[in-house]
C-alpha positions in Angstrom: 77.2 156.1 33.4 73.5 157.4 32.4 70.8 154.8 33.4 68.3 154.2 30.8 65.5 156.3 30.0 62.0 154.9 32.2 58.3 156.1 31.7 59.0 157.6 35.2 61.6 160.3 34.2 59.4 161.6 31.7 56.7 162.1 34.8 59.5 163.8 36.8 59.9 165.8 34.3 56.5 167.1 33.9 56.6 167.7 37.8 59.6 170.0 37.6 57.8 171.6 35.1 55.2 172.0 36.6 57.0 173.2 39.6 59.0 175.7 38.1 55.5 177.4 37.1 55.1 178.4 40.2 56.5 181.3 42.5 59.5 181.1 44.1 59.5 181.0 47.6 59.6 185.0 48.9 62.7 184.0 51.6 64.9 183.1 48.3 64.3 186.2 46.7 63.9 188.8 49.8 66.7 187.8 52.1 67.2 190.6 54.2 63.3 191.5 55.3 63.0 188.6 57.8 65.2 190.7 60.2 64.4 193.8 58.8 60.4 194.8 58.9 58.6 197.5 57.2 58.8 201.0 59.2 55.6 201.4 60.3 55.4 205.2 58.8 56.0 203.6 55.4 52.3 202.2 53.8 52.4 198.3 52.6 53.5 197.8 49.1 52.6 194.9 48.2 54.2 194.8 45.3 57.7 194.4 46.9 56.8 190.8 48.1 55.5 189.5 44.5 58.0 186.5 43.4 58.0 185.4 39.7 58.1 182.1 38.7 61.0 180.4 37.1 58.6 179.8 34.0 55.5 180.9 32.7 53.5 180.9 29.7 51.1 183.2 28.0 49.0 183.0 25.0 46.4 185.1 23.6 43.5 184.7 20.6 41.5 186.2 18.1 38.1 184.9 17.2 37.4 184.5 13.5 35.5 187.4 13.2 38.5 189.9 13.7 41.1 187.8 11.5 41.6 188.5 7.8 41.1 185.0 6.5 37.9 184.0 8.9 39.6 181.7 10.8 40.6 182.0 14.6 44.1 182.8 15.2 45.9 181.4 18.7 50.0 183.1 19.7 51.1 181.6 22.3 54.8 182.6 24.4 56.7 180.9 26.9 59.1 183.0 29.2 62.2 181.2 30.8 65.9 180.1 31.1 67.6 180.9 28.0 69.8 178.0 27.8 71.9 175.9 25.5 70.6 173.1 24.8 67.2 174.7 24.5 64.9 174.6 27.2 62.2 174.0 24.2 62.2 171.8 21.4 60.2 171.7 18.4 59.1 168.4 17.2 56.6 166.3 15.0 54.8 163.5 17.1 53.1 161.1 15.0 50.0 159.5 17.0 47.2 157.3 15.4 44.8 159.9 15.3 47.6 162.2 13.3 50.3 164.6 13.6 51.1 166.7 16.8 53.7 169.9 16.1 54.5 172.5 18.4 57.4 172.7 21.3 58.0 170.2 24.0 60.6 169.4 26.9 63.2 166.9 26.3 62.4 164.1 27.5 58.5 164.3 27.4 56.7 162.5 24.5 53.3 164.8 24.2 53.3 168.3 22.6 53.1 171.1 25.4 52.0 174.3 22.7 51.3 173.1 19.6 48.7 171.8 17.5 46.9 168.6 15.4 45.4 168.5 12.3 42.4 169.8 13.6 43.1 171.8 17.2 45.8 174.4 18.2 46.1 174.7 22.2 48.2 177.2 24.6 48.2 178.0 28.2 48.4 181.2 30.1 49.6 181.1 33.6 47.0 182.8 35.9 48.9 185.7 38.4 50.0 184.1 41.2 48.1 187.5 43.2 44.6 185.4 42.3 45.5 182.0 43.5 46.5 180.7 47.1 50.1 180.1 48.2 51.0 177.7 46.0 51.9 174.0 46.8 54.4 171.6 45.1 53.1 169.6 42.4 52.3 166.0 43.5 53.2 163.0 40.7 49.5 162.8 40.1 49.1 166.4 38.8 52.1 165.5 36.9 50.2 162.3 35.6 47.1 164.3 34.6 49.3 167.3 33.2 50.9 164.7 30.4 47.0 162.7 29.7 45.8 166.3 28.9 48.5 166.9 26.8 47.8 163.3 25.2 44.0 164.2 24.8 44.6 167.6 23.5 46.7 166.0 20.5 43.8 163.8 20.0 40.9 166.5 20.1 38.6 166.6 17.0 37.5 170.2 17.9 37.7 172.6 20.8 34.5 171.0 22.6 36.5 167.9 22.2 39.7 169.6 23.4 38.0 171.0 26.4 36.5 168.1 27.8 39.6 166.9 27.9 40.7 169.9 30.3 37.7 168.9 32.6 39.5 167.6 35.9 43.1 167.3 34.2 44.4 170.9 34.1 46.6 172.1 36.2 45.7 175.0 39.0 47.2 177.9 38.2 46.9 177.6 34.0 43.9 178.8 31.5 43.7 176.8 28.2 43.3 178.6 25.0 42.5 175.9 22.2 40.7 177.0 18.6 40.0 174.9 15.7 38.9 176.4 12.2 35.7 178.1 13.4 36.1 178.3 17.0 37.9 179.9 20.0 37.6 178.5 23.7 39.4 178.5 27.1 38.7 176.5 30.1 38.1 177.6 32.8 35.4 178.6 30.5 35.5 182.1 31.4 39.0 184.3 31.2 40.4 184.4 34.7 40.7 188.2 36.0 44.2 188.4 36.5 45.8 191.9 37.8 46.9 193.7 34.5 50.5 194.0 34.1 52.7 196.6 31.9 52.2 193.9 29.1 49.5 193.4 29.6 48.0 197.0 28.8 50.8 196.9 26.3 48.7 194.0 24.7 45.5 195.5 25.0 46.4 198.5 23.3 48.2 197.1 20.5 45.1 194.8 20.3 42.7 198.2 20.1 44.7 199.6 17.6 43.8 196.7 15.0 40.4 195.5 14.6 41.6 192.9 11.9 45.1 190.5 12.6 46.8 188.3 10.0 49.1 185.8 10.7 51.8 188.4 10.2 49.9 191.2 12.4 49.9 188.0 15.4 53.4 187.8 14.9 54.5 191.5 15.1 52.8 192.0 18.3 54.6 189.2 19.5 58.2 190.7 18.7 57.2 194.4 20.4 59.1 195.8 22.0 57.9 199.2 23.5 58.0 199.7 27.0 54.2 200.2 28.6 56.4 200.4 31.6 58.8 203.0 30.2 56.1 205.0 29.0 53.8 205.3 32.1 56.8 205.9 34.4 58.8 208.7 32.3 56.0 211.3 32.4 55.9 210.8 36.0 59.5 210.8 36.9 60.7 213.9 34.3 57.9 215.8 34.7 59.3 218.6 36.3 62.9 218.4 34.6 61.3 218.5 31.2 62.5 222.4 31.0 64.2 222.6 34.4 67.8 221.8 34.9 68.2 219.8 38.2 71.1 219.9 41.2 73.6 217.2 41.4 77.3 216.2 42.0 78.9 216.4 37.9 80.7 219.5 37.4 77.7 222.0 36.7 78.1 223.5 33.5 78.9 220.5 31.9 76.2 218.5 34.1 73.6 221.5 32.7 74.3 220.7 29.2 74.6 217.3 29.4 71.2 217.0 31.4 69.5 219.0 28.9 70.3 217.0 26.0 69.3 213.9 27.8 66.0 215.1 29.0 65.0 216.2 25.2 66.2 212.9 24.1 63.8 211.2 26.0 61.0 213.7 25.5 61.1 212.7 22.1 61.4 208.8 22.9 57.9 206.8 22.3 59.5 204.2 24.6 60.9 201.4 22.2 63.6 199.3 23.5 65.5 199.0 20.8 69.0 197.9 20.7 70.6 200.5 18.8 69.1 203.2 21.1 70.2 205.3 23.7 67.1 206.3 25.5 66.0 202.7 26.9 70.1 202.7 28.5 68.9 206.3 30.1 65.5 205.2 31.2 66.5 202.2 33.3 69.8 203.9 34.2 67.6 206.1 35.9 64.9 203.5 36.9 67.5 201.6 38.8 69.5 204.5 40.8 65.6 206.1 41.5 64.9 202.4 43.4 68.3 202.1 44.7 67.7 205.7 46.4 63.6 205.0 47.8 64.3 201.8 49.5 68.3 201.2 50.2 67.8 202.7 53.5 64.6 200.7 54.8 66.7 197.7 53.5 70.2 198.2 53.0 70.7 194.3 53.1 67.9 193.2 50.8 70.2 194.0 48.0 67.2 192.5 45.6 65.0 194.9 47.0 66.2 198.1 45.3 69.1 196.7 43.4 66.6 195.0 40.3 64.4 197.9 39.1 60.9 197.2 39.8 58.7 199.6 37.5 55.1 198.3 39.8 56.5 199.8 43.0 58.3 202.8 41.5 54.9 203.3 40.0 52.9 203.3 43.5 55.4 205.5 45.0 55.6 208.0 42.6 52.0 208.5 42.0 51.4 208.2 45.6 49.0 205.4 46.2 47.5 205.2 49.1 50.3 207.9 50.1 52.7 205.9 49.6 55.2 208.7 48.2 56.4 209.1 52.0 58.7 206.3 50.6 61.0 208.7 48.6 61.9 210.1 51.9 65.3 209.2 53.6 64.7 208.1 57.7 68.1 208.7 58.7 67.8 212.0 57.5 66.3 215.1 59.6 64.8 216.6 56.1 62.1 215.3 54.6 63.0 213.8 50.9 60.1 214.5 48.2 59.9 212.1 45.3 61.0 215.0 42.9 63.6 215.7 45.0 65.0 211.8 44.9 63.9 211.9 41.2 66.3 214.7 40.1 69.2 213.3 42.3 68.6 209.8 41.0 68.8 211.2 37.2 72.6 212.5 37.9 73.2 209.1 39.5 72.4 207.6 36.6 74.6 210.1 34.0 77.5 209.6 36.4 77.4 206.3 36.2 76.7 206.0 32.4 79.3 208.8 31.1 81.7 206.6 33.8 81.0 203.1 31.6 79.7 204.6 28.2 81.7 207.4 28.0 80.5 211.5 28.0 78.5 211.3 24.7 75.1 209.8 24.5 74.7 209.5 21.5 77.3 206.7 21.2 75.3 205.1 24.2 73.4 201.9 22.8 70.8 199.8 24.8 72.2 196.6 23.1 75.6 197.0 24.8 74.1 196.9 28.3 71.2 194.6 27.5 73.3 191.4 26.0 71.2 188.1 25.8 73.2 185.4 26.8 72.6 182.2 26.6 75.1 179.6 28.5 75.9 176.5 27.5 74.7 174.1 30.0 76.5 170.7 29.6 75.7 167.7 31.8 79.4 168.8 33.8 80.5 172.4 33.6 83.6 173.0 30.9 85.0 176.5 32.2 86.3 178.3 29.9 84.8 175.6 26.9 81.3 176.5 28.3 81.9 180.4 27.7 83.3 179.7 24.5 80.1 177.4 23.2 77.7 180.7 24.7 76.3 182.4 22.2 75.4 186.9 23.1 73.9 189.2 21.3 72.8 192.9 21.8 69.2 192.4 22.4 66.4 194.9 22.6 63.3 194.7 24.9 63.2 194.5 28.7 61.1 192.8 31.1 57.7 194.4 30.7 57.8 194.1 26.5 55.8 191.4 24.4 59.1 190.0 23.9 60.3 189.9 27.4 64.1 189.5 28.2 64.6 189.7 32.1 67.0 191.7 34.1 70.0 189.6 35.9 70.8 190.6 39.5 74.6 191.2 38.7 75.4 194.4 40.1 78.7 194.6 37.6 76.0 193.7 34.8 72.6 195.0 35.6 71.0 194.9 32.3 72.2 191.7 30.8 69.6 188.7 30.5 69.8 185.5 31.0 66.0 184.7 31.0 62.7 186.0 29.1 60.9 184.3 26.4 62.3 181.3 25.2 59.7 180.2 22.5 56.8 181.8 20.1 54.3 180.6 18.0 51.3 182.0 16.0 48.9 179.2 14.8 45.8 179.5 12.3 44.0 176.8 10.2 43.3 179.4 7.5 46.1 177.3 5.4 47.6 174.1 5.9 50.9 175.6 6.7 49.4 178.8 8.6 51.6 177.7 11.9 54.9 179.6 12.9 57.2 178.7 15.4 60.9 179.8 16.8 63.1 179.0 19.6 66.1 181.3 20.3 68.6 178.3 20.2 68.8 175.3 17.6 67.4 171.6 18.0 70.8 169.8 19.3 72.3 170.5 22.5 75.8 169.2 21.1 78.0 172.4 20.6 79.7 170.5 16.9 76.2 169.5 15.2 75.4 172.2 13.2 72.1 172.5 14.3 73.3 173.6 17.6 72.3 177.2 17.0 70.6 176.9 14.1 67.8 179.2 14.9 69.2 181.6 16.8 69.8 184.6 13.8 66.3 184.0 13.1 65.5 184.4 16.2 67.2 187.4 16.4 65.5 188.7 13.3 61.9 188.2 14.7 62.0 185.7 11.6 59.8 182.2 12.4 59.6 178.9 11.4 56.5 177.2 9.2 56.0 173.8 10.2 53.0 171.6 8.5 50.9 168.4 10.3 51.5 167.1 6.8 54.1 164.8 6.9 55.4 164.3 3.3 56.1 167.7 3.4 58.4 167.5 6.4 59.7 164.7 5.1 60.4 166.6 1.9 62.3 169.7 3.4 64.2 167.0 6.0 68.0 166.9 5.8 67.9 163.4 7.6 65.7 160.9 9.6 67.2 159.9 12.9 64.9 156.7 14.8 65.2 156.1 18.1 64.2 152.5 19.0 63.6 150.8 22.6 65.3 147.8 23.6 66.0 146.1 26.7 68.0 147.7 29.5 70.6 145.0 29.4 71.7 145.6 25.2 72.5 149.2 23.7 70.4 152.3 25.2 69.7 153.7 21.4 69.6 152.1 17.8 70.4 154.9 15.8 68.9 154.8 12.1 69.7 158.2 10.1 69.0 158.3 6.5 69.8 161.2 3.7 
C-alpha cells in the first residue's frame, strides 16, 4: 500500500534533487584506478578523473538590446534521465500573487524553470572544476531550495527575484531571472566556469547573430553540430587527408574504402544528424582511438577508454603539457606516435562498422547507432511490458551538442542514449504568450492515458509548446480539469473532480 503524500516527501524530494546535481563519486565511475595508478612517465590528465552529475541544468540570456522585439529573452535546458513517466512535468501553479508555468518534479508544488506574470528564472550549474568536493545536501538546503522557488514565483521584477536568491540558493547553481526590461544573475557576476565543447559551441552560434527572436533562441537550442567533432577531426585526419593508412582489412579493398571515408568527412561541417553517416565514422573512430591510448595503462577501468572522451583525446593529441607520450603502448619495445595509433584506430573503426553496418557507407546512418530510449519506469519492473511501453527513436546529436543526448556504457550498444536533455524552454515578455516549452515524454506516467507520450513527436521535431500565465486561456485550450483535494489520512488519499 502507498502511504499518503506529507509536506516531508516533497522536501525529500528537493534533496535528491538537489543531490543528483552533484558529481558522482569518482570510485563509482573509475573502478579499476584505485589498484592501478598513473605510470609515472605518463603527465596528469586531469580530465580522466572529472565525474558528471546525474543532472544538471543550463540556461543562457539575451539582454533587450540584442532581441528583435526589445525585450530580454531567457532559454533555459535541463540534461538528465530520459525516463517514462517524465523526469519533468509542465504545469500551471496558481498562487495569490498569480500564475506560475514552467516544469517541475512530481511531487514538488513550486515551479523549478519557469516563469510569473512578471519574472522568468533558470539556473545554470556551475563546473564542478570551480567548486570544492562537493557534500550531500542537508534538509535545510533542501528547505531553502523550495522558499526560493516560492519567492521567485512571487517576484515583481528581477531586483525582487534576486533578493530572494540572497542566502537561499543553492552552492553550485547561478540564477538567470529577466523581466520585460531587465536581465540579472546572482551571484551577481557570471561564474568563470571552464569552457566546454558546448560551450564554445554556444558562443559562436551566439557571435554569429547579433539579434535573437524567439525562434532564433529556440534553434540554437535544438543544434546539433559537434564543437567536439569539429576540433578533434582536423587533428586526428590530418595526415590521412590524402594518405592512405596501414591496417588489418584486405588492402585494396581497405585502400578504397579508406579513401572514400576520409573525403566523406573532409566535407562534413560536423552535424550530428541522424540520417548521416559521418557522425557514425567520427565516434567510431573516436572510441577505438581511446580504447587504443589508455586500455593498456588501465585494462580494467573499462570506463576509462571504453566511453569516448573528446577533453582527453584532445590533450593528448595536441600534446598538452606533452602529454602525447600517452598514445604510446608500454608493453611494447617501440615507441607508438599519436598518428601512428590514429591511423590504426581509423581501420578499427571500419572493421568494426563494415562488420555491424555492412561494407557500404553510404547506407551507414548515425540514427541507427544513436537510438534514444526512454524506459518505462513503473513503481515494480514489468519485463517484457516495460520494453513494450519504451518508446526509441533514431536521434541525432551527441554529448557535446546544444541538444545533448549522452553515450551509454554498453559495450554491445555504445552509442545509444539513455540520458541528455530532458526539457527546453525559451521565455520572453515581448507577448503574452512569448514562452515555449517541451519535454521529450507526455504529462502522465500511465502507459493507457493518452497523454502518456503525447509530446514526444514534437519533441522529436524540435517543435515546442506555448503555454500562457493567463488562465482563461488554458482553460480554453484544456481537454479536462482534474482537482486534487486533501483530506485526512484516515478517508480516501485523492477526490478526483475531472470535468469536460
Amino acid at each position: 500500500m502507498i502511504a499518503a503524500w506529507r509536506p516531508v516527501d516533497s522536501l525529500r524530494l528537493a534533496q535528491a534533487f538537489l543531490n543528483d546535481l552533484q558529481p558522482e563519486r569518482r570510485q563509482n565511475d573509475l573502478s579499476g584506478l584505485s589498484d592501478l595508478p598513473i605510470p609515472s612517465d605518463r603527465p596528469l590528465l586531469p580530465e580522466l578523473f572529472v565525474t558528471s552529475p546525474k543532472v544538471s541544468l543550463d540556461a543562457w540570456a539575451l539582454p533587450g538590446d540584442r532581441t528583435a522585439t526589445g525585450a530580454p529573452i531567457l532559454a533555459a535546458d535541463i540534461r538528465g534521465p530520459l525516463s517514462l513517466p517524465s523526469e519533468w512535468y509542465l504545469a500551471d501553479i496558481q498562487l495569490p500573487t498569480g500564475a506560475a508555468i514552467g516544469a517541475t518534479l512530481p511531487g514538488v508544488p513550486f515551479i523549478v524553470v519557469g516563469r510569473s506574470e512578471r519574472v522568468a528564472w533558470a539556473f545554470r550549474s556551475v563546473s564542478q572544476k570551480a567548486v570544492k568536493e562537493p557534500e550531500n545536501p542537508t534538509a535545510a538546503q533542501a528547505s531553502n531550495f523550495l522558499m526560493m522557488l516560492d519567492r521567485l514565483a512571487r517576484s515583481a521584477d528581477v531586483n525582487d527575484a534576486m533578493d530572494a536568491c540572497m542566502n537561499l540558493s543553492p552552492a553550485g547553481l547561478e540564477i538567470l531571472a529577466i523581466d520585460r526590461e531587465t536581465l540579472a544573475r546572482w551571484p551577481d557576476r557570471e561564474v568563470e566556469t571552464p569552457l566546454s565543447f558546448r560551450d564554445a559551441r554556444l558562443a559562436a552560434l551566439d557571435e554569429r547573430q547579433p539579434i535573437f527572436s524567439v525562434e532564433g533562441a529556440i534553434t540554437v537550442q535544438r543544434d546539433t553540430v559537434s564543437a567536439a567533432a569539429r576540433a578533434l577531426l582536423p587533428i586526428m585526419a590530418k595526415e590521412l587527408w590524402f594518405v592512405g593508412s596501414t591496417g588489418a582489412l584486405e588492402e585494396n579493398r581497405a585502400n578504397e574504402l579508406r579513401g572514400d571515408i576520409l573525403d566523406q568527412l573532409a566535407q562534413w561541417n560536423g552535424d550530428m544528424d541522424r540520417f548521416s553517416p559521418e557522425p557514425l565514422v567520427f565516434w567510431a573512430w573516436a572510441r577505438a582511438l581511446q580504447k587504443r591510448i589508455l586500455q593498456d595503462e588501465f585494462p580494467s577501468a573499462t570506463k576509462v577508454w571504453a566511453r569516448p572522451n573528446p577533453d582527453v583525446l584532445f590533450a593528448v593529441l595536441s600534446d598538452r603539457g606533452g602529454s602525447a607520450i600517452w598514445c604510446d603502448i608500454r608493453p611494447s619495445t617501440r615507441i607508438e606516435t599519436c598518428q601512428d595509433q590514429v591511423r590504426a584506430a581509423l581501420d578499427d573503426a571500419i572493421g568494426w562498422l563494415v562488420d555491424r553496418y555492412g561494407p557500404d557507407p553510404s547506407a551507414w546512418a548515425w540514427g541507427e547507432a544513436h537510438a534514444l530510449n526512454m524506459g518505462w519506469a513503473p513503481i515494480r519492473s514489468s519485463g517484457i511490458i516495460s520494453d513494450l511501453l519504451s518508446l526509441e527513436a533514431p536521434s541525432s546529436g551527441d554529448p557535446d551538442t546544444l541538444i545533448a543526448t549522452l553515450f551509454t556504457s554498453d559495450n554491445d550498444r555504445p552509442f545509444a542514449t539513455s540520458a541528455g536533455t530532458n526539457f527546453q524552454a525559451v521565455m520572453s515578455f515581448s507577448e503574452e504568450a512569448g514562452s515555449y516549452f517541451i519535454a521529450p515524454a507526455g504529462q502522465s506516467g500511465h502507459p493507457l492515458s493518452r497523454f502518456y507520450e503525447n509530446l514526444f513527436p514534437m519533441w522529436m521535431q524540435g517543435k515546442y509548446l506555448p503555454m500562457s500565465t493567463d488562465l482563461s486561456l488554458a482553460q480554453g485550450g484544456a481537454v479536462g480539469t482534474s482537482r486534487l483535494s486533501p483530506v485526512s489520512v484516515d478517508g480516501p488519499a485523492i477526490q478526483h473532480d475531472r470535468s469536460q
